[in-house]
C-alpha positions as CSV (number, residue, x, y, z in Angstrom):
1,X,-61.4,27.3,-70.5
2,X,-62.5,29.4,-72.9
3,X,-61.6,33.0,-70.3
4,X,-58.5,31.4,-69.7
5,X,-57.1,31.2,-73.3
6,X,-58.2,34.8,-74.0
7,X,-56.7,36.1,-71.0
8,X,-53.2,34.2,-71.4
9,X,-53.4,35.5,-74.7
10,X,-53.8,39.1,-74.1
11,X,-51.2,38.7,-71.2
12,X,-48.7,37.7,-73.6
13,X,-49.9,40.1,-76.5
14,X,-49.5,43.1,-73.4
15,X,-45.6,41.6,-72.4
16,X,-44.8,41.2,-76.0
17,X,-45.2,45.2,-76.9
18,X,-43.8,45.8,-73.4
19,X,-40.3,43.8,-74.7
20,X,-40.8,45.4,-78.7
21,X,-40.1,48.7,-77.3
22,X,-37.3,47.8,-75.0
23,X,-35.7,46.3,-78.2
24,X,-36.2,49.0,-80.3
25,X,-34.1,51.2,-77.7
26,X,-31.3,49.0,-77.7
27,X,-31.4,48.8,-81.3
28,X,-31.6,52.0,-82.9
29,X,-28.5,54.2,-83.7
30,X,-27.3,55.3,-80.5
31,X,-27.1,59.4,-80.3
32,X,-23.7,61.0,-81.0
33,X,-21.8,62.5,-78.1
34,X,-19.3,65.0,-78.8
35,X,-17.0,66.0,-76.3
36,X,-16.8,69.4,-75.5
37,X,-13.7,70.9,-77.2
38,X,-11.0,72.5,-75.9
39,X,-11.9,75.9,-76.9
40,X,-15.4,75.9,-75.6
41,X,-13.9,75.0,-72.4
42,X,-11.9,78.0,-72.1
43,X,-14.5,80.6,-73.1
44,X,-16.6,79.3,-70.0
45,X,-13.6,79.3,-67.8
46,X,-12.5,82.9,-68.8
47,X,-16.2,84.0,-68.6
48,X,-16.5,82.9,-65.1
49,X,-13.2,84.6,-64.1
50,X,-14.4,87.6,-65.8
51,X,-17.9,87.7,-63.6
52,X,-15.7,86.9,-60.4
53,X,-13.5,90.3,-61.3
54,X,-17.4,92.2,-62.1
55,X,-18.5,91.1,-58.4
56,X,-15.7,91.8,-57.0
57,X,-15.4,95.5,-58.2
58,X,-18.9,96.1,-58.1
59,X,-18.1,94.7,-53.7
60,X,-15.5,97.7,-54.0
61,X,-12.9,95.2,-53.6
62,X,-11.0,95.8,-56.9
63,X,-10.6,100.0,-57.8
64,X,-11.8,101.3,-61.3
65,X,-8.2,100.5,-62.5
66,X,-7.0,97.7,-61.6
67,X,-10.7,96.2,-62.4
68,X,-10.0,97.6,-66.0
69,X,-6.9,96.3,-66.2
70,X,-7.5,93.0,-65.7
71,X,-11.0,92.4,-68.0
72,X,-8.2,93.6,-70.6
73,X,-5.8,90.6,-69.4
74,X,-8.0,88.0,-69.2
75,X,-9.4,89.6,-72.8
76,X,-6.1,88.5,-74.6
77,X,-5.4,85.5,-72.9
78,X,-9.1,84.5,-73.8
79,X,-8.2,85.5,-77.5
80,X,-5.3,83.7,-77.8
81,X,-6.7,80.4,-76.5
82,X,-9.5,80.2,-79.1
83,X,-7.4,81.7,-82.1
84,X,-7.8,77.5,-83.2
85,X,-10.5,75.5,-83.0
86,X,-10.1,72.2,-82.0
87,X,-12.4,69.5,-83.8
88,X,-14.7,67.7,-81.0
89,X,-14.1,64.2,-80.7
90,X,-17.5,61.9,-82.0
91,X,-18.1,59.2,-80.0
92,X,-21.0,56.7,-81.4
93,X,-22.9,53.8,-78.9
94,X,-22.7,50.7,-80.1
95,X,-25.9,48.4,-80.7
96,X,-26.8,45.6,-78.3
97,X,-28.2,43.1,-80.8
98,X,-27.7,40.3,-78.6
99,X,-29.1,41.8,-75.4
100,X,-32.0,42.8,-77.5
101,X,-32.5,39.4,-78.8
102,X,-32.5,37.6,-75.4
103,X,-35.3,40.8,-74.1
104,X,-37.6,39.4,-76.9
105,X,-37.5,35.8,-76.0
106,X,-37.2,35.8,-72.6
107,X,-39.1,38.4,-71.1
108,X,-42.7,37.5,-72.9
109,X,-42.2,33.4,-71.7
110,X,-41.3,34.4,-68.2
111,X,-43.5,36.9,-67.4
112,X,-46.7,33.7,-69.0
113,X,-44.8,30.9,-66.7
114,X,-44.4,33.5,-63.6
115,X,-47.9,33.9,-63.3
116,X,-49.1,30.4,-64.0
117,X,-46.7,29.4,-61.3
118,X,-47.7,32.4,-58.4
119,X,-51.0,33.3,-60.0
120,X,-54.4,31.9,-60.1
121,X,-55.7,30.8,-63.6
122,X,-58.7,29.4,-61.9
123,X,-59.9,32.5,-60.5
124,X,-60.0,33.9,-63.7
125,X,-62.9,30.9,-64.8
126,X,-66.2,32.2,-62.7
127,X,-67.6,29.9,-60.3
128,X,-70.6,28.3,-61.1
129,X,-73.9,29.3,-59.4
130,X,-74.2,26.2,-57.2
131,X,-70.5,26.7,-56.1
132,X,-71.2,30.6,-55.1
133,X,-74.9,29.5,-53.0
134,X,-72.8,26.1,-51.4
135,X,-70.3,28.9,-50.2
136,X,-72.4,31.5,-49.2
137,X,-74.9,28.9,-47.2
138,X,-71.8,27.9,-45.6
139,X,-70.8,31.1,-44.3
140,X,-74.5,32.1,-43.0
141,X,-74.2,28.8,-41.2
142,X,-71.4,29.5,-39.1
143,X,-72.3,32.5,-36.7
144,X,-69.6,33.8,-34.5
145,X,-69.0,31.5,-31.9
146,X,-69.2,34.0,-28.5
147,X,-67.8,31.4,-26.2
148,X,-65.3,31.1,-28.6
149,X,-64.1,34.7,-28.6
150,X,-64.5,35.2,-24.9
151,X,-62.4,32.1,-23.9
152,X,-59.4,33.6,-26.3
153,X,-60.0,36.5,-24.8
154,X,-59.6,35.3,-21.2
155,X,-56.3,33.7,-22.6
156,X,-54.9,36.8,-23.7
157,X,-55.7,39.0,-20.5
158,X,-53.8,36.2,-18.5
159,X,-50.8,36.7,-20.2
160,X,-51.4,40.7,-20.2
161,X,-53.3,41.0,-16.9
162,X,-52.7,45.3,-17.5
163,X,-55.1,45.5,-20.4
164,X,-57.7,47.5,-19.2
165,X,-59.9,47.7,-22.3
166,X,-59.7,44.0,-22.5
167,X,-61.3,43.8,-19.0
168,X,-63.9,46.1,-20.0
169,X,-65.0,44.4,-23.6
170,X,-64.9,40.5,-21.5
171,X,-67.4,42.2,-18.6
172,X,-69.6,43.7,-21.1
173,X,-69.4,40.5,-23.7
174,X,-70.4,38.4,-20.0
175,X,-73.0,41.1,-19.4
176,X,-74.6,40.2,-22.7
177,X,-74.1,36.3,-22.8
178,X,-76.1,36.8,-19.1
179,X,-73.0,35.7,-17.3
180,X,-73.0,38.0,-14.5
181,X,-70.9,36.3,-12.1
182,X,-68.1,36.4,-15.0
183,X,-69.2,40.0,-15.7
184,X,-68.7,41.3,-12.1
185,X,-65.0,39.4,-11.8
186,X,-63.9,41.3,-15.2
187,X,-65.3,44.4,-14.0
188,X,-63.2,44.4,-10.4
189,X,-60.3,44.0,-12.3
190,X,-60.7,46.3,-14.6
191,X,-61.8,49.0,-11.5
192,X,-58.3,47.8,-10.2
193,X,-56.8,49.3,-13.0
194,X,-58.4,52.2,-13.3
195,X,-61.2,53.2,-11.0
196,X,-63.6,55.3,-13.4
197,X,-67.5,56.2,-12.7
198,X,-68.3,55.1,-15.5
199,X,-66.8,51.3,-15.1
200,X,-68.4,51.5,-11.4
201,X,-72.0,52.6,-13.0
202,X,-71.4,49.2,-15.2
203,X,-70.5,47.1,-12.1
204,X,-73.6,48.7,-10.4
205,X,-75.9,47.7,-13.0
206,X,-74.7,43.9,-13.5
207,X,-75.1,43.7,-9.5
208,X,-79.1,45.0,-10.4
209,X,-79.3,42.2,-12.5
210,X,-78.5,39.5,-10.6
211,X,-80.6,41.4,-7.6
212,X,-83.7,40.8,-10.5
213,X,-83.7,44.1,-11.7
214,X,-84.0,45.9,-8.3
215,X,-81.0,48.7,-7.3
216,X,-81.3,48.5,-3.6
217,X,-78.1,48.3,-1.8
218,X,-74.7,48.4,-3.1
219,X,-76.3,49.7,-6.6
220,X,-78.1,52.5,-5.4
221,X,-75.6,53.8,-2.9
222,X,-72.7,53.8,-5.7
223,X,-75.2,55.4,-8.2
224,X,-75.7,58.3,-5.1
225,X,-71.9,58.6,-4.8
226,X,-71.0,59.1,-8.5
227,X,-74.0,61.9,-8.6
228,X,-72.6,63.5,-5.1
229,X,-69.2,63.7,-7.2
230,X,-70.4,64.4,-10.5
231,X,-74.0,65.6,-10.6
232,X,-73.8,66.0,-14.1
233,X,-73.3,62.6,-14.9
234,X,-75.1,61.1,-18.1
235,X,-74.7,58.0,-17.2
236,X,-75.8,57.9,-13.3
237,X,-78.6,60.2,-14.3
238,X,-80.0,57.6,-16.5
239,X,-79.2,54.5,-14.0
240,X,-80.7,56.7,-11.6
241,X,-84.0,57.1,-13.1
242,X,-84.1,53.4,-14.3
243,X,-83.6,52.3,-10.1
244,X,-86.4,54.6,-9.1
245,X,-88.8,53.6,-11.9
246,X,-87.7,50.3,-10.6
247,X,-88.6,51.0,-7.2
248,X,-92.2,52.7,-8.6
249,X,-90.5,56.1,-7.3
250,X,-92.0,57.7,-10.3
251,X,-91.8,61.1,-9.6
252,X,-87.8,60.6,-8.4
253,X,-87.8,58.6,-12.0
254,X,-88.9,61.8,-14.4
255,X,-86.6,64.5,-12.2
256,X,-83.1,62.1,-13.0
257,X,-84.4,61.8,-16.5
258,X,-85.1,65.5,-16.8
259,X,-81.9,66.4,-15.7
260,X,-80.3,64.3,-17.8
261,X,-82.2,65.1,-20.8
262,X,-81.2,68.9,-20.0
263,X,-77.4,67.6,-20.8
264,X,-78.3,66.3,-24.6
265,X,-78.2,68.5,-27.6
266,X,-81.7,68.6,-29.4
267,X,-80.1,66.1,-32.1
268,X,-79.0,63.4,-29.9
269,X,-80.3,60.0,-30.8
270,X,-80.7,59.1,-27.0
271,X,-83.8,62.8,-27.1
272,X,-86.5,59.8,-28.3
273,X,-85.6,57.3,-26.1
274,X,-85.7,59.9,-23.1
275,X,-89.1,61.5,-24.1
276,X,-90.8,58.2,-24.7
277,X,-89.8,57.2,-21.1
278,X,-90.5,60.2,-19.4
279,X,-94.1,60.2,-21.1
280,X,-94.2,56.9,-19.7
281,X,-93.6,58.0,-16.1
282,X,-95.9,61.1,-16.4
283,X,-98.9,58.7,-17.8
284,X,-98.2,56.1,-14.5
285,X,-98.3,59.2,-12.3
286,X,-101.4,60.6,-13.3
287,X,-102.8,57.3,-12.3
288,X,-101.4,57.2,-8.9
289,X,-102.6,60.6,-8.6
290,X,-106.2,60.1,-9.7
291,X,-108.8,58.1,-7.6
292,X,-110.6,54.9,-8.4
293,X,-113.2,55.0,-11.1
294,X,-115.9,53.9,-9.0
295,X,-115.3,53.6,-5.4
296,X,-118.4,54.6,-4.0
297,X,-120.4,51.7,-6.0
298,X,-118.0,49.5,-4.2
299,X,-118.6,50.9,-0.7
300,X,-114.7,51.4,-0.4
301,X,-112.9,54.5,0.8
302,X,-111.6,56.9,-1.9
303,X,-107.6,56.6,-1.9
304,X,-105.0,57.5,-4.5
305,X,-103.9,54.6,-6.3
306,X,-100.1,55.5,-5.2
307,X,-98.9,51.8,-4.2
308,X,-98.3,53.2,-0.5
309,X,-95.0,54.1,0.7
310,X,-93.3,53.4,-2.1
311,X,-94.3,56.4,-4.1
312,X,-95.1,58.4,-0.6
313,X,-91.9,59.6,-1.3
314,X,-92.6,61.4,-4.6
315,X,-93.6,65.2,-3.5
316,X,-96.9,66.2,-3.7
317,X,-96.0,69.4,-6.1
318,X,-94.1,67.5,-8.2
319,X,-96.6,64.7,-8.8
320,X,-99.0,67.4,-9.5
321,X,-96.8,69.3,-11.5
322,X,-96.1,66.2,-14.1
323,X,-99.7,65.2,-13.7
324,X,-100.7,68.2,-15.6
325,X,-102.2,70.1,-11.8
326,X,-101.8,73.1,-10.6
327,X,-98.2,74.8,-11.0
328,X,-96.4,74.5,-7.0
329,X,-95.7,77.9,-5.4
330,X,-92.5,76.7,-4.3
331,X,-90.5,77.9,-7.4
332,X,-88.8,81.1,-8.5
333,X,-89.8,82.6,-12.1
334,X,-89.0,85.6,-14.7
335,X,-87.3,86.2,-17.6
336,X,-84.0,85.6,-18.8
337,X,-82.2,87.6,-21.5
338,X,-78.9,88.8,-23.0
339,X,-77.5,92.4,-22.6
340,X,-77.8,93.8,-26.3
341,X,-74.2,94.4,-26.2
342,X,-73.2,91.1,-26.0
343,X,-74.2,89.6,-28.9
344,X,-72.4,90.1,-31.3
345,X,-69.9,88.3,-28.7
346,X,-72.1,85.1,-28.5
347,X,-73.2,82.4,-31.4
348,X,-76.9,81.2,-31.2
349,X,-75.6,77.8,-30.2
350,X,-74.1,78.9,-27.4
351,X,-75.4,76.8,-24.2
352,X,-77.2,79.2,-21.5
353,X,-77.6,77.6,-17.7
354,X,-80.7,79.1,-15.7
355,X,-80.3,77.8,-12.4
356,X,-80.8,79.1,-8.6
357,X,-77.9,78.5,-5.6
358,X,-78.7,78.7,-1.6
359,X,-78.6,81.9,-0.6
360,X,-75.8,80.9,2.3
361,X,-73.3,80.7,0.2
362,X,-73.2,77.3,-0.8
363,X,-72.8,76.6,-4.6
364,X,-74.5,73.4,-6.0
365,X,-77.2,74.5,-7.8
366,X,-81.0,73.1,-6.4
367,X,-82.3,73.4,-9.6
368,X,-81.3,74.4,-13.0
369,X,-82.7,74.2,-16.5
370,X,-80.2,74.5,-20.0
371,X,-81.3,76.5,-22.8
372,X,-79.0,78.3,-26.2
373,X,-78.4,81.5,-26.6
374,X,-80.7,81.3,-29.6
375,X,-84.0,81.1,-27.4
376,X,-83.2,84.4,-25.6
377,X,-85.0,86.2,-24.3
378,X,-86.9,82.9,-22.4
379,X,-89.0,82.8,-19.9
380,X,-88.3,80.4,-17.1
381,X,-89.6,78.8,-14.1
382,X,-87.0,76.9,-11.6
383,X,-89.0,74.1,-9.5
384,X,-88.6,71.2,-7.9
385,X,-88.7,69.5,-11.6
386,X,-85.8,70.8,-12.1
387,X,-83.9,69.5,-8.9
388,X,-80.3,68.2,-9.3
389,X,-80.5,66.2,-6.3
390,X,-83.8,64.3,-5.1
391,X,-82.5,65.7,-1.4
392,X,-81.8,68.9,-2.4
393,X,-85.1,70.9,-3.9
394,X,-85.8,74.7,-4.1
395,X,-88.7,73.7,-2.0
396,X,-86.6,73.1,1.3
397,X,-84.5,76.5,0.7
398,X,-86.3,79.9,1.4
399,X,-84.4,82.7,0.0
400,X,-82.1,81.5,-3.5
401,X,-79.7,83.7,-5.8
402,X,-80.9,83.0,-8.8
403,X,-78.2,83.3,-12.1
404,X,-77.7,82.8,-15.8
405,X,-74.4,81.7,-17.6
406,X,-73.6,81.1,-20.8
407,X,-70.8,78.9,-21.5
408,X,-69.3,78.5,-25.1
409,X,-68.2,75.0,-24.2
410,X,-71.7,73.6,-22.7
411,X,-69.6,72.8,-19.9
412,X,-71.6,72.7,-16.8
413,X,-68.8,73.9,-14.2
414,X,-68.5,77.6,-14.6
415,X,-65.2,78.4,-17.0
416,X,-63.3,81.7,-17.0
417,X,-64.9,83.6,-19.6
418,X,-68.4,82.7,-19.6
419,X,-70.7,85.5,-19.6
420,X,-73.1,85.7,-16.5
421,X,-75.8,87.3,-14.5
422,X,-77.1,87.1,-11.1
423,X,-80.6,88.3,-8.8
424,X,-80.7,88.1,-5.2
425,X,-81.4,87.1,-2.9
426,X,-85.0,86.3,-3.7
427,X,-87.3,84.4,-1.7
428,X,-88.4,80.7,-3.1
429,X,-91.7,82.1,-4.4
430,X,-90.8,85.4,-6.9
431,X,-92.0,85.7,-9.7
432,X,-91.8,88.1,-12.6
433,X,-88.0,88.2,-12.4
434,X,-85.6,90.4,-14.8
435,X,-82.2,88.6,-15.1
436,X,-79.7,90.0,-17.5
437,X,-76.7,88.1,-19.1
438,X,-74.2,91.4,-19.0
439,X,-70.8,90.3,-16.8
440,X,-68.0,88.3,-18.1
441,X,-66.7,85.8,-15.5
442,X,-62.5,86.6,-14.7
């Protein structure tokens, strides 16, 4: 009560100087206004007319003459306009005493009954402790209510069945609640709308779920499409790798996740997340590749613990190649490096692509690793590892051209302007290769 009084108080202590000073403006002596008298008019007129006649010599308009002669006409008139002065006529403002009067009165009490009728007085009081923990407790005990939300949501997509972000967020708000019947009929509308990889990758993976987890089938064949389209694709690369770790295709698991970690900048929060899993893959395939620790006590035949045909398909260098072995001599190797002249054309960031192309012309890369310009010169080796496509390796090709771009936009698909450099043909095998970065691309 005591926070209410003080504040009413100052309120009307705040709207009573507020109203003093209005009334002292309407009742002091109001200022004296003199008209301008006739005399002072003429001298501006007769100066004006005397500035047109200056221009309008000055233009050449008027000659030396007749310019003279007038300035000494307009002189005399000018003289015998002001010969009197004329006294200016006083006008005084009158004071508003009863305008002021109702100000004072009114102003102050309406302003105090305004806000005690619109206001809130009571905020102004704090609210006890208990009050403030009843109202928080009763806030932490209502959650969001996710069936809630989802069943407005339905209503509002049937009455705007063209909302394809609406479509999207209900599939993925199903995909969470585990409603993946629910999910999938969102997602086909939404691909009805707009038939994007990336909606088709998320229809993909709710059909994995329902299939417990395993890709084979619809997933896998739309994961191979999107890749066959785009082989650049974040998002299939990472689905891809999950299927095949899925499928204990380990080696097939750690090439989709290279490649895709070859697309991420070294600050991107998913780098962690894609080195944790690829150490993961490497540490499963160095137990596939390494016998039994004691077979012959057992009386059993030594065999790779590789889980049979399901890894089979993993090759050999590869599984050797993550497992720490021997290096396969099915890869092409060198260095890499930028002609001197060009940079001062370049900026360290600038991405580099290091990649090798069939030698018969065709142009998806079979392997290719992404550096900056910053790690020039950099020696590289282009292997299976390094495949785009698990059915396309450097190891099935014999002779490759082997090239170097570097693209100011990190775009993978070669833009006018990049700078590049090519070998070749070389045969699958080279080593101690020279490639210079020295061309500009048309």
């Amino acid at each position: 009560m005591t926070e209410l009084l003080m504040f009413l108080a100052v309120t009307l202590g705040m709207a009573l100087c507020v109203a003093g000073v209005v009334v002292w403006v309407l009742l002091r002596q109001g200022p004296v206004v003199t008209s301008a008298s006739q005399s002072q008019a003429n001298v501006k007129v007769y100066r004006e007319q005397i500035l047109d006649l200056d221009r309008e010599h000055a233009n050449g308009h008027l000659s030396d003459s007749e310019w003279q002669q007038s300035r000494d006409e307009l002189s005399v008139r000018l003289l015998q306009d002001t010969a009197v002065e004329d006294e200016p006529h006083v006008i005084t403002q009158a004071q508003s005493w009863r305008t002021a009067v109702v100000i004072a009165l009114v102003f102050p009490m309406s302003a105090l009954a305004l806000y005690i009728w619109l206001g809130a007085p009571e905020a102004i009081s704090p609210m006890p402790p208990a009050a403030v923990s009843a109202e928080a407790a009763t806030e932490q005990a209502a959650p969001p209510n996710l069936d809630q939300i989802v069943e407005n949501l339905a209503s509002k997509l049937q009455a705007d069945p063209n909302n394809l972000e609406g479509w999207v967020l209900l599939g993925r708000t199903h995909r969470s609640m585990g409603n993946l019947d629910a999910a999938l009929s969102a997602f086909d509308r939404a691909l009805k709308l707009n038939a994007d990889d990336e909606l088709i990758l998320a229809r993909a993976e709710v059909l994995a779920a329902k299939n417990q987890g395993r890709f084979d089938g619809e997933p896998w064949r739309v994961i191979r499409e999107v890749l066959q389209r785009d082989p650049q694709n974040y998002a299939a690369l990472l689905l891809a790798g999950s299927a095949s770790y899925a499928n204990n295709r380990y080696a097939d698991a750690l090439e989709f996740w290279q490649r895709a970690r070859l697309l991420l900048a070294a600050d991107h929060p998913d780098v962690p997340n894609l080195i944790e899993a690829m150490s993961t893959v490497q540490a499963k395939m160095k137990n596939q590749a390494s016998p039994p620790a004691t077979p012959a006590a057992q009386g059993a035949p030594s065999a790779p613990a590789s889980g049979g045909a399901a890894a089979g398909t993993a090759p050999a260098a590869a599984v050797a190649s993550a497992a720490g072995g021997a290096a396969s001599a099915l890869n092409v190797s060198g260095q890499v490096r930028l002609s001197a002249a060009l940079k001062s054309q370049t900026s360290p960031t600038d991405v580099v692509f290091v990649y090798a192309v069939p030698a018969n012309g065709e142009r998806m890369p079979l392997a290719l690793l992404k550096t900056t310009v910053a790690q020039l010169p950099l020696k590289f080796t282009l292997d299976d590892s390094s495949a785009m496509l698990p059915d396309r390796k450097l190891s099935g090709a014999s002779q490759v051209l082997v090239k170097a771009r570097v693209s100011k936009s990190g775009n993978a698909i070669p833009q006018s302007g990049d700078w590049e450099g090519s070998l070749g043909p070389v045969k699958v095998g080279a080593t101690g290769l020279d490639l210079e970065i020295k061309t500009q691309r048309p």
